[in-house]
C-alpha angles and dihedrals in degrees: 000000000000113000092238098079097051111098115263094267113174101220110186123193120268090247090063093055123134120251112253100026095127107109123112118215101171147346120248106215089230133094120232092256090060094047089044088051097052100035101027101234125153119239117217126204106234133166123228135177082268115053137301113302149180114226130170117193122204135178139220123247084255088044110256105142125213123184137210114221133185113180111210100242103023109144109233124049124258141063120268114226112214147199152199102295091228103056113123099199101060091172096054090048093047085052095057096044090059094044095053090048085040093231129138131228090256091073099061121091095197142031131207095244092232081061118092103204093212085059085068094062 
């Protein structure tokens, strides 16, 4: 798919990423060859105190970054999206992060409890 029809998503490497951005708020049920096929970002191999992962990080026109995480032998399908650690309004941050990807709440497995889905409409 040619790169022009993908939104206009700012990815940033891995190595540029923000301190703290390390809290999941849902899974997405897609793997990161899928996301990477609809919305053009690049998955990086990284290693954390977890596992090995592919992550992507990507910013916000204002700069709040968000970043999309599958850990190699994580149980269940899917790939978690997380934030700053220290945000207070999960579900706004949840919201932005699936308008900027352009994806819907039906496409999430899993949900951080302090989230109400209807607020992501």
């Amino acid at each position: 798919m040619p790169k022009d029809v993908f939104p206009l998503i700012q990815q940033i490497p891995l190595e540029q990423m923000e301190r703290g951005l390390a809290r999941p708020v849902a899974t997405l049920k897609l793997e990161p060859g899928e996301i990477a096929s609809r919305v053009g970002l690049r998955f990086e191999i990284a290693q954390d105190d977890l596992d090995e992962l592919e992550a992507a990080v990507f910013r916000t026109d204002t700069g709040r970054q968000f970043a999309l995480v599958r850990h190699r032998h994580q149980p269940e399908s899917g790939t978690d999206i997380l934030i700053n650690e220290r945000s207070r309004d999960l579900s706004a941050d949840l919201r932005d992060a699936l308008q900027i990807l352009g994806f819907e709440p039906r496409e999430l497995r899993w949900t951080h409890p302090k989230i109400n889905v209807n607020e992501l409409r």
